[in-house]
Every structure is written in C-alpha cells, then in structure tokens.
GUKELO-68097 format. One line per field, with one value per residue (C-alpha): residue in one letter; residue number from 0; x negated, y negated, z. Coordinates in Angstrom, 3 decimals, always signed. Layout:
BEGIN
resn	(A_...);
resi	(NUM_...);
X	(X_...);
Y	(Y_...);
Z	(Z_...);
***
This chain:
BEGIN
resn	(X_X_X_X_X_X_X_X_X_X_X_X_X_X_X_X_X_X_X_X_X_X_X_X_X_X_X_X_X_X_X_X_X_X_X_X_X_X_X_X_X_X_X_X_X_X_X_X_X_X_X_X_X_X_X_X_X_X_X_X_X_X_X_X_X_X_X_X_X_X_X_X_X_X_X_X_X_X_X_X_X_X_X_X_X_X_X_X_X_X_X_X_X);
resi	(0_1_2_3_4_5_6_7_8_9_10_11_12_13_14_15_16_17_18_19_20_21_22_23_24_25_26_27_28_29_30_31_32_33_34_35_36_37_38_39_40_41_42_43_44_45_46_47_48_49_50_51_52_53_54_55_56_57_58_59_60_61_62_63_64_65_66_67_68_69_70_71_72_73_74_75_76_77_78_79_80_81_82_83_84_85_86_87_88_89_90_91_92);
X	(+9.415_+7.809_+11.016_+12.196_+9.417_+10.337_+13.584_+13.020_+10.306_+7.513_+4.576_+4.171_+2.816_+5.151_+8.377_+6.562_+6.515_+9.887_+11.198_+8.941_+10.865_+14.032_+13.587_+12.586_+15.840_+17.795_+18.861_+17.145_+15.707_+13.548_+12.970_+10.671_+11.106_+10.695_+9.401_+7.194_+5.769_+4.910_+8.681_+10.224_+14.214_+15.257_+18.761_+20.532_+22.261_+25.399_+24.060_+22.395_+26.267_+27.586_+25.394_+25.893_+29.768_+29.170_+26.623_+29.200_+32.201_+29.920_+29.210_+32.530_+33.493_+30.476_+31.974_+35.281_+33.965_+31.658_+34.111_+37.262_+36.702_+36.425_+39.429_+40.135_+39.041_+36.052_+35.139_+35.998_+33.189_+30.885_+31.039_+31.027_+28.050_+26.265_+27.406_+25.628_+22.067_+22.379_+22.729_+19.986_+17.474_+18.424_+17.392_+14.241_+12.730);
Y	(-15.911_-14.807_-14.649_-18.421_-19.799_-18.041_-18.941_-22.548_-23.062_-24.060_-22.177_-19.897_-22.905_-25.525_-23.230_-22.071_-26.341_-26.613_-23.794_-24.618_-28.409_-26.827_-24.723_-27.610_-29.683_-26.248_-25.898_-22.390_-19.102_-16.947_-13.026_-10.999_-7.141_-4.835_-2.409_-4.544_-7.959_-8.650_-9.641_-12.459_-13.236_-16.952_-17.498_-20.452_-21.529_-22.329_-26.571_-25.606_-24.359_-27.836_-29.966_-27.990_-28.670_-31.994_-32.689_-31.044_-33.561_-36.108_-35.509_-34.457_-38.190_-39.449_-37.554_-38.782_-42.820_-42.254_-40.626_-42.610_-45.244_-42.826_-41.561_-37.737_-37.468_-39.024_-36.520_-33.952_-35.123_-35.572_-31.955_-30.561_-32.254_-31.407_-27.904_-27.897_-29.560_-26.780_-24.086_-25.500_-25.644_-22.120_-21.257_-22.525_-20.936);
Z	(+39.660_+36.079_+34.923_+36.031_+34.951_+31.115_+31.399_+32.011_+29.989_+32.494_+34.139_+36.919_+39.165_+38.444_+39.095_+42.359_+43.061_+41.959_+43.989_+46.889_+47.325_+46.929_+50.053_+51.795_+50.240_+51.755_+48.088_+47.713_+49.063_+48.304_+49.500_+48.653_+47.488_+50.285_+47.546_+45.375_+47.282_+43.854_+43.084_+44.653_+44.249_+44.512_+45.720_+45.723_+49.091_+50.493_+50.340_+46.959_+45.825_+47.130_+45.371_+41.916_+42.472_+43.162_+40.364_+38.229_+38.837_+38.656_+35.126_+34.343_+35.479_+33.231_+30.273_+30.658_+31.288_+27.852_+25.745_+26.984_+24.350_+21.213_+19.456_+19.010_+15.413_+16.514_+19.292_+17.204_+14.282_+17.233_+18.424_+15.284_+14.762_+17.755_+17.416_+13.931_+15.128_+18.167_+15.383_+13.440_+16.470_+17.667_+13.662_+13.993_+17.280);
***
C-alpha cells in the first residue's frame, strides 16, 4: 500500500484508513502476497465497480447541467485554458 499512498499523495496511515472503510463499505479488497506479507494488493470489488459507474454518470449529468448554458466558443476558451494552467502546474513539480 506504499505505492497508493505515493500515488495519491497521502501517508502510509491514512491510505491504510481509507482502504480500511472501504472494505467495510464492500468497495475494496485487499490480499496479501503469498511470497512477501510485506506486500498487500487492494482490489476494487464488484459493488466498488458499481458505484464508480454510477459516480461517473452522475458527473457526466453535472457536466452537461453546468456547461448547458455556455456556447461552444466558450467551452472551447475554457478548455484551452484549463489545459494551459494543467501544463503550467505539471511544469512546476
């Protein structure tokens, strides 16, 4: 879980937390290696898969309600935008 907690940003003990409710939610699993019991895998389950799918339409419906009102060309500025503050904060870590 050394490797979660890198890729999300957060320690070792708060991604153990995090991890820890969602196998209690039946979001997640975890195994352990039957070679190392250092290494343990975290798996995301069948319910977890659900509730990504349905957080996922849900937002798609929030982008389409908060962009429905801007115009094309506007969009289009937006995301160019956006795109350009992304590049600059990927420049500077």
């Amino acid at each position: 879980m050394v490797e979660l907690a890198k890729d999300q940003m957060v320690t070792q003990a708060a991604i153990t937390g995090i991890v820890d409710n969602l196998e209690k939610l039946g979001l997640a699993a975890r195994e352990r290696s039957e070679t190392d019991r250092r290494v343990v895998r975290v798996s995301i389950t069948k319910k977890g898969e659900d509730e990504v799918r349905k957080g996922q339409r849900l937002y798609q419906k929030f982008i389409e309600k908060s962009t429905s009102q801007i115009s094309a060309s506007e969009l289009n500025d937006m995301l160019k935008t956006l795109d350009r503050m992304l590049r600059a904060a990927e420049d500077s870590l």
